[in-house]
C-alpha positions in Angstrom: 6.3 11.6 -4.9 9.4 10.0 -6.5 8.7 8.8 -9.8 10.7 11.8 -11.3 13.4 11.1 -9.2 13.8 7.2 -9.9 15.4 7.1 -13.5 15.2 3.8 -13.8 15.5 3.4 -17.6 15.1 6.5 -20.8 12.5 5.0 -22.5 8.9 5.9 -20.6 7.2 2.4 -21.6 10.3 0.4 -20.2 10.2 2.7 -17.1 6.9 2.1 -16.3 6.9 -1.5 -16.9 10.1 -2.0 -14.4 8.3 0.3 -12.0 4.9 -2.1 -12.0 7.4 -5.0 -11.9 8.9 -3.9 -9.1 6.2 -3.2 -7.3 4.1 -6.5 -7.7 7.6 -8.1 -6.2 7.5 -5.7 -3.6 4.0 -6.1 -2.7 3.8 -9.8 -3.2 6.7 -10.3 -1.0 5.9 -8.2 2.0 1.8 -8.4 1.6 2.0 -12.2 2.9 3.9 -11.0 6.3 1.3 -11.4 9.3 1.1 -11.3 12.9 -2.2 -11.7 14.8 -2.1 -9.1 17.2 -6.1 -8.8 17.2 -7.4 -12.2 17.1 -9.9 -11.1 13.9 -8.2 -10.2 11.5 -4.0 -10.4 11.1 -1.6 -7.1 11.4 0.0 -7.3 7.7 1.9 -5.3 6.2 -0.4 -5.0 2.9 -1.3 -1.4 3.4 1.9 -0.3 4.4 3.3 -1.7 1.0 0.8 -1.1 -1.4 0.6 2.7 -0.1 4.5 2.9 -0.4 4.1 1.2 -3.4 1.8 3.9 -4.8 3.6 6.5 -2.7 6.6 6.1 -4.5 5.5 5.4 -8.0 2.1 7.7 -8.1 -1.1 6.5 -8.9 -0.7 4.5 -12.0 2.1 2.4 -11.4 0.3 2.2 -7.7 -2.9 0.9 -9.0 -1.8 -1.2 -11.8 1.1 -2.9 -9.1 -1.5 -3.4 -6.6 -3.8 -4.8 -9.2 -0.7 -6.8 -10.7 -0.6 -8.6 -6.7 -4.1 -9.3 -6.8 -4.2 -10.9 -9.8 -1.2 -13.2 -9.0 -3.0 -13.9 -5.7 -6.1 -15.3 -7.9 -3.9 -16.9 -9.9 -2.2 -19.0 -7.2 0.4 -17.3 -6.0 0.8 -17.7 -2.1 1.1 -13.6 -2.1 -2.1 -12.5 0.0 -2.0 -12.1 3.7 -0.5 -15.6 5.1 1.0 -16.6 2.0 -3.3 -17.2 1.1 -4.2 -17.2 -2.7 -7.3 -18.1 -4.4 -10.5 -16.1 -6.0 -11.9 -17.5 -3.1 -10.0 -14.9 -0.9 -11.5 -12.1 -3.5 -14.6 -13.2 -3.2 -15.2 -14.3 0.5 -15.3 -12.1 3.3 -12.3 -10.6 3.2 -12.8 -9.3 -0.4 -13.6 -5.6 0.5 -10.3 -5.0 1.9 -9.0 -6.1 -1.7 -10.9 -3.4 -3.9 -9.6 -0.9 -1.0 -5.9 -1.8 -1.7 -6.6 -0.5 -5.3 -9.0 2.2 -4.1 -6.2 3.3 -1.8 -3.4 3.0 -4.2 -5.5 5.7 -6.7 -5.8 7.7 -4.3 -2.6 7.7 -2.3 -0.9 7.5 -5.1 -2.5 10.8 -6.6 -2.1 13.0 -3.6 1.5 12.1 -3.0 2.3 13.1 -6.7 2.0 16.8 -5.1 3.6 16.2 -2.0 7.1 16.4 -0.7 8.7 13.7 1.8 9.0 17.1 4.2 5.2 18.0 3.9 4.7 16.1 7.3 0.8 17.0 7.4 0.0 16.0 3.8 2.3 12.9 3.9 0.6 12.0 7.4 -2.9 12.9 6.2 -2.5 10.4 3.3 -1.5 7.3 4.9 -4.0 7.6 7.3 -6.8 8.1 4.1 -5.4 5.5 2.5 -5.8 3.3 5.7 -9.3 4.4 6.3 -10.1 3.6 2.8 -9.0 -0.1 3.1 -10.8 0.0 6.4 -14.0 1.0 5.2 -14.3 -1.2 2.1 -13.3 -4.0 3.9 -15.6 -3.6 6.8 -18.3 -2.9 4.7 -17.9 -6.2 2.9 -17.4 -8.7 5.6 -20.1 -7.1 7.3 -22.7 -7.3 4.4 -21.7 -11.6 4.2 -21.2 -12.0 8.2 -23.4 -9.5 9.9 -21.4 -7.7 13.1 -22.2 -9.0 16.6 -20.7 -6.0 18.0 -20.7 -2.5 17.4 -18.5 -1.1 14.6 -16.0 0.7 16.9 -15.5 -2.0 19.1 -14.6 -4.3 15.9 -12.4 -1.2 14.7 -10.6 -0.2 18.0 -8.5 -3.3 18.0 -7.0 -2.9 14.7 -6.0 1.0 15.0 -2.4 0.3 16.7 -1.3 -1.7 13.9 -2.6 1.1 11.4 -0.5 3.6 13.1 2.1 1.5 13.6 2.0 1.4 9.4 1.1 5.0 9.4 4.9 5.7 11.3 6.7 3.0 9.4 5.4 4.6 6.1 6.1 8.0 7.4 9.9 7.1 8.5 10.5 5.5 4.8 9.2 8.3 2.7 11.4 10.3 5.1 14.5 8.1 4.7 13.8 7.4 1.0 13.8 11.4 0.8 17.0 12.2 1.9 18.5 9.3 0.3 17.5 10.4 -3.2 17.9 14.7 -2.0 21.6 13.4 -1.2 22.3 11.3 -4.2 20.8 14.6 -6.8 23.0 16.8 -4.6 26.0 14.3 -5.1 25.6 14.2 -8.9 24.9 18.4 -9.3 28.5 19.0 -7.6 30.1 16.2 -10.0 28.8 18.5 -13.3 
């Protein structure tokens, strides 16, 4: 949505790499932000990031910055949810809701590269995808290695303020991140 807009260096290949920089930093340093409003499974900020992340950047520098967070996770790095690391976070229960962070940030990523921060039903329409995406991997996974004791919708109803909580804190910082760079092209066209 605002790749075009973020000049951050001439030369594509050193633009891209600072854009997957910045968003591994991005996502490793807000991803490990929890608070356990549910009792199952914490209110993070993960998807709200990694969607911004691929939001912001499209679908390539979304996926490989996502994928760049996951791999420092694995690596060590205290950067999953709870300042967590370890393959053993990839692998165990919670894994699903790791291959739908990249699944997401493909996909958000790619239909935000069409939209506009003002095309409110689009933008709202893929935050909540991307959410659902991440939802249903991850579900999918912890249920296949811990079978569910209760029905589906009473395991998801818990979780759906904290997603639209994201959902409106994603949807105010597209907005804000929209003006600010409307106002700042509009400040350097009058200075030509």
């Amino acid at each position: 949505m605002f790749a075009k807009s973020l000049r951050l260096h001439k030369n594509e290949a050193v633009r891209v790499l600072l854009s997957v920089l910045i968003g591994i930093v991005l996502i490793s340093v807000i991803s490990p932000l929890s608070v356990d409003l549910t009792g199952q499974l914490p209110f993070t900020l993960q998807t709200y990031i990694i969607i911004l992340v691929a939001v912001v950047f499209g679908w390539k520098i979304g996926l490989m910055a996502t994928g760049g967070y996951i791999l420092a996770g694995i690596a060590g790095l205290p950067v999953f949810a709870e300042y967590g690391s370890g393959i053993e976070r990839i692998l165990g229960q919670y894994g699903g809701f790791y291959f739908g962070f990249l699944m997401a940030a493909a996909v958000c990523g790619y239909l935000a590269e069409s939209a506009t921060p003002k095309s409110y039903v689009r933008n709202i329409s893929i935050w909540l995808i991307g959410h659902l995406i991440v939802l249903l991997l991850g579900f999918s996974w912890l249920w296949k290695i811990v079978p569910p004791e209760t029905s589906w919708t009473d395991q998801l109803e818990p979780l759906i303020p904290g997603m639209m909580i994201k959902v409106a804190l994603g949807l105010i910082t597209v907005h804000i991140l929209g003006r600010f760079i409307e106002n700042r092209e509009k400040l350097q066209k009058s200075r030509t």
